[in-house]
N, C-alpha and C positions, 0 to 999 in steps of 0.2 A: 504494500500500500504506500500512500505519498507519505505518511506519519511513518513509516517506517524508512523509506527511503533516505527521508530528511534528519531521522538520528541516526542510522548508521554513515552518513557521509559529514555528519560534524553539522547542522544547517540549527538555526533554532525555529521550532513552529510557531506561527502567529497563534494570539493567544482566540481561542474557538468563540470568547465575545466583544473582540473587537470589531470596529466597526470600519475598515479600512477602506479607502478609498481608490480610485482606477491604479493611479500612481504607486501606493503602497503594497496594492495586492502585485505587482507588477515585481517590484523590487521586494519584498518581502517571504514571495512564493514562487510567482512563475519564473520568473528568473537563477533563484537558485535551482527548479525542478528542469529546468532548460539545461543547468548545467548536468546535472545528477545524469539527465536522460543521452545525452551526448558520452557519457562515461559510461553507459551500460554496455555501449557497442550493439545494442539492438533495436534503435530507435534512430529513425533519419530525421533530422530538424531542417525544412526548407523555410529560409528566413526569406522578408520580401517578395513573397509567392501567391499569387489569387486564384483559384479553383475560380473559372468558367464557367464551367459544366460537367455533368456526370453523365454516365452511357453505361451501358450495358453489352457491352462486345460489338458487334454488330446488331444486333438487335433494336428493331423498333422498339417506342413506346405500345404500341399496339398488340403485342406480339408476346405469345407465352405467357398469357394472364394468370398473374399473382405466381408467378413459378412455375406453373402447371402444363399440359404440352396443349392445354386448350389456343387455339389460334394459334402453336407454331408453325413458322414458317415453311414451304417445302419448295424444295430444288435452289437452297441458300447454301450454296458449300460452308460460307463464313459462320453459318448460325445452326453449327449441328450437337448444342450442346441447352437443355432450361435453361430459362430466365436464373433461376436459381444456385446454376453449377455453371454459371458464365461470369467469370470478371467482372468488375468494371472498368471501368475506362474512363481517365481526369485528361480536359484542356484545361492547363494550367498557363497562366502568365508568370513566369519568372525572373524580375528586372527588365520587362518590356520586351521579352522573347518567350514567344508561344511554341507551347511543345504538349505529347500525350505521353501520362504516365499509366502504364497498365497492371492489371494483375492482382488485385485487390480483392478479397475477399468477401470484406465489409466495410463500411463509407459510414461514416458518424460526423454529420453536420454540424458544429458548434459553432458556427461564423456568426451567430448572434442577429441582433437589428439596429445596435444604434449606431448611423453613420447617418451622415447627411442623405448621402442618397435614398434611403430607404424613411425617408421625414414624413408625414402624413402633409398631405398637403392645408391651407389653413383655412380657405373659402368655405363657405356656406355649403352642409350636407358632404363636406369631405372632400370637395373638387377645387381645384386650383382656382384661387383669388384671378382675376385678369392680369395677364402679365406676369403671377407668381413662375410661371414655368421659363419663361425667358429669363428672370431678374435670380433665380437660383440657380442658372446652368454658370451665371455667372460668379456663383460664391458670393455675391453680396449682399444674400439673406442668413439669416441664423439660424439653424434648424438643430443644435445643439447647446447644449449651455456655455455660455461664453466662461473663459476666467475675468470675469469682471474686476475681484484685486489684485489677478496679478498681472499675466501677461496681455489682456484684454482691457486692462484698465482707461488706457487714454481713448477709447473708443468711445466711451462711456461715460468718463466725469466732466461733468459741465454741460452735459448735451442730452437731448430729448429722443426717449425710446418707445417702439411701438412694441408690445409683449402680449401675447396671443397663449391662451390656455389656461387653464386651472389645475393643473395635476403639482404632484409635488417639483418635478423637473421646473415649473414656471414659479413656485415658491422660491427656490431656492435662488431665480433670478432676483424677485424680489426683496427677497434677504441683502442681496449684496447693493442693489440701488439702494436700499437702506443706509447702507455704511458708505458707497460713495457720497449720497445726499448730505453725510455729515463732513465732507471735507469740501465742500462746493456746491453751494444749494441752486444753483444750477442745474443738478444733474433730476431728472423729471421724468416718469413711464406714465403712459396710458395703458390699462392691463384689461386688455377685453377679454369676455367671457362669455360662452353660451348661456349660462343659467346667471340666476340672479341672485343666486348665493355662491360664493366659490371659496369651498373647502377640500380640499384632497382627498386621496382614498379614505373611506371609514375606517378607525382604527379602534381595536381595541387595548385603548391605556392598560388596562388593569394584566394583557397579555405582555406586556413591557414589565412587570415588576421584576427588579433584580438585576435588569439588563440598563443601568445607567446609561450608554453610550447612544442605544436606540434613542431613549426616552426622550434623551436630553434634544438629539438630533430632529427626531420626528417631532417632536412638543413643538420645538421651535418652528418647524415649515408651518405647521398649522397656525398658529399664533400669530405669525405675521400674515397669513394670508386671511387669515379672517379680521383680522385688525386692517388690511389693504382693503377689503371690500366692503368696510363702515366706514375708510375715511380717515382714518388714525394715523398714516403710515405717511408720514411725510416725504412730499415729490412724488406720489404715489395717487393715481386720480383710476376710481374703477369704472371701465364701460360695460355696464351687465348686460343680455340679451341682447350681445352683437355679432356680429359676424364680420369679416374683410371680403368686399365686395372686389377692388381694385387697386392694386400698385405702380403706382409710375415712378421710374430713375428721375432726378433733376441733379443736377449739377454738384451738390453739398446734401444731399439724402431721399429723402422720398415723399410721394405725394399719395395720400393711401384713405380713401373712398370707405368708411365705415357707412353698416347698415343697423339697426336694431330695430328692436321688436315693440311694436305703439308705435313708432314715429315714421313718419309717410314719406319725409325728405332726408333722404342721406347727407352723412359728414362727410366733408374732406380735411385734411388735418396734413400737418410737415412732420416730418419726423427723422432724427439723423439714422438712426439705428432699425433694423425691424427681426425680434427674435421671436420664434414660433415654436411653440414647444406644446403640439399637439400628439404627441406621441409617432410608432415609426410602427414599420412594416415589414415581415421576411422579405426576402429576395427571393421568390420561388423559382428566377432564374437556372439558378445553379444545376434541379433536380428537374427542369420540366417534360425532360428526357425518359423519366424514372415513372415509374405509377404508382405516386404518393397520392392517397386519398385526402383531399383536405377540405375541412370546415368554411364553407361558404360564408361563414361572420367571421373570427377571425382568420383564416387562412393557415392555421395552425391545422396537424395531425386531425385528423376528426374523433378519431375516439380519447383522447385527451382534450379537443377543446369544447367536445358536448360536456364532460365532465368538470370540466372550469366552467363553462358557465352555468352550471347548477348547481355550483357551490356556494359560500359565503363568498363574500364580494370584501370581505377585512383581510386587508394584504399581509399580518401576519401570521394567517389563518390558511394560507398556501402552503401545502404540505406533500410529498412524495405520496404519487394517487397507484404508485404497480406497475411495474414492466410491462404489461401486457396492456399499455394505452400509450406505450414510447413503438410501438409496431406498425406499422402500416403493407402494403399487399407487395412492396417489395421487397424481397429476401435480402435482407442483412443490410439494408439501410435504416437508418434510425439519423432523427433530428432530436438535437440535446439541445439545453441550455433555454436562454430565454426565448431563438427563434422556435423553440418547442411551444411554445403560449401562442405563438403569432404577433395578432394587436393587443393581446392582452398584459396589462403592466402591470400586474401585480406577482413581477417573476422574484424569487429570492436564489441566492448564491446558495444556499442551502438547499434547495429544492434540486436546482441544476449538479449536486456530488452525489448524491440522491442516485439521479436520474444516470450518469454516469457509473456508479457503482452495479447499477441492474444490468445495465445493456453490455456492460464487460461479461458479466455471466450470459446473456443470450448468446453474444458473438462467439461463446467459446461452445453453446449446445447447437447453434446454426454449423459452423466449421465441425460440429462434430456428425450431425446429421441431416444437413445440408436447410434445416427446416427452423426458423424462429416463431414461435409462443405468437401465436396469434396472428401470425402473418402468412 
């Protein structure tokens, strides 16, 4: 295991309730486990490297349904093997040279969703603003949490932000114009919102007892955001039951068309900055090749995301639901981590070693009898 990995080669383990951050968990774990796994001599590390797409030998997606010789192909010399006892096949980018890596057994997803690209877009009903598609290709929207104090800071202090979303990702924007606001009261957001009250996921406080570092952490997103949505939050002004109808580039920042809900005649407003932290999306890219079954709300596995959404909806109240909902109808592919939720954000790091821990035992009874639990 990685606890065990990590005292035989001298590493200290992070401690199991802290609350670490991209950066920390980076330097603190992955990087010592990067080393460790390099020392094994039986793990290859491709740094730099973006998985394309995945494939199936020759093989259509249409072809040899769920494993089986149902619709195999005939008079294919290339495809004379199941869906199941066939390879796959990666186009990989490697430092801007494309190649195919073959011969793979099993393919485990974990490329996650939060990147720019993969940003929900921020318009009304979930469709790009006017112009939102042009003014993003260009990088000069925010579709990520900015570092606001540190390396993101002079974007920010003394100038006027448009901030899009209620979840805790847009709290935590809030948090930090907070503390700009206090070195240059200058520094100003309009923070629109579908609903007319904007609090974060529901949480249950009393499931934090003991865990100081959550508490402290999450008390705080909430506190300020609902203190931003009465009006308390200096520099901080709330557009409830709005929506971004339109974006236009100008010269020194943007010119952005708000709509809301009672009011018959739209705003338009300036603004230098525009961050949108409506949550993000798989890349279904990678496997569209593969015949992954997936939930038509979020876009996640389907027998994990019917199960998420018929859960509690209190984010730390996600809990490892059973190997046998990480399956879908292709043999020995499996999506981990948080692109296993899809659009749903109420994913924890917990959940995702969980979910890792199962599917290391499927891949070893698939490789042993060609067949994974449910799939």
């Amino acid at each position: 295991s990685g606890r065990e990995a990590f005292r035989k080669h001298g590493f200290e383990l992070p401690r199991e309730r802290d609350f670490p951050t991209g950066r920390e968990l980076v330097d603190e774990y992955l990087s010592p486990l990067l080393h460790i796994l390099r020392k094994s001599g039986r793990c290859h590390v491709h740094l730099n490297t973006e998985v394309i797409s995945v494939g199936r030998g020759a093989l259509l997606k249409t072809e040899s349904l769920n494993g089986t010789d149902f619709l195999m192909p005939e008079n294919k010399p290339m495809c004379g093997e199941l869906r199941c006892n066939t390879p796959f096949r990666l186009l990989v980018c490697q430092e801007g040279k494309e190649c195919y890596y073959d011969q793979f057994d099993c393919v485990a997803d974990c490329s996650g969703v939060y990147c720019p690209e993969n940003a929900n877009w921020s318009g009304m009903g979930g469709l790009p603003a006017l112009n939102e598609r042009r003014l993003r290709s260009t990088g000069r929207l925010w579709t990520t949490i900015p570092d606001l104090l540190g390396a993101d800071r002079s974007r920010f202090l003394g100038r006027r932000t448009l901030l899009v979303g209620s979840g805790l990702s847009a709290s935590t924007v809030l948090a930090g114009i907070e503390q700009l606001h206090k070195f240059d009261g200058a520094t100003h957001v309009l923070w629109v919102t579908r609903g007319q009250e904007a609090t974060p996921h529901s949480i249950d406080f009393a499931a934090l007892h003991g865990q100081n570092c959550w508490h402290a952490a999450i008390s705080a997103l909430h506190e300020i955001s609902s203190r931003a949505s009465q009006g308390h939050v200096p520099g901080v002004k709330h557009f409830a039951g709005g929506a971004v109808r339109e974006i236009e580039n100008s010269e020194n920042g943007f010119w952005v068309v708000l709509e809301q809900a009672g009011c018959s005649t739209p705003v338009t407003e300036h603004f230098d900055e525009y961050v949108s932290c409506v949550g993000y999306r798989p890349n279904a890219s990678l496997y569209e090749e593969l015949q992954v079954d997936q939930c038509y709300a979020l876009q996640a596995p389907k027998a994990l995301a019917s199960t998420l959404l018929s859960r509690n909806k209190n984010i730390l109240k996600q809990i490892y639901l059973g190997a046998g909902l990480l399956t879908n109808p292709e043999p020995g592919f499996f999506i981990l981590g948080h692109k296993a939720y899809g659009r749903h954000s109420a994913f924890l790091l917990k959940a995702g070693h969980e979910q890792v821990k199962a599917v290391l035992s499927l891949m070893a009874d698939f490789l042993n009898t060609g067949v994974s639990e449910g799939g």
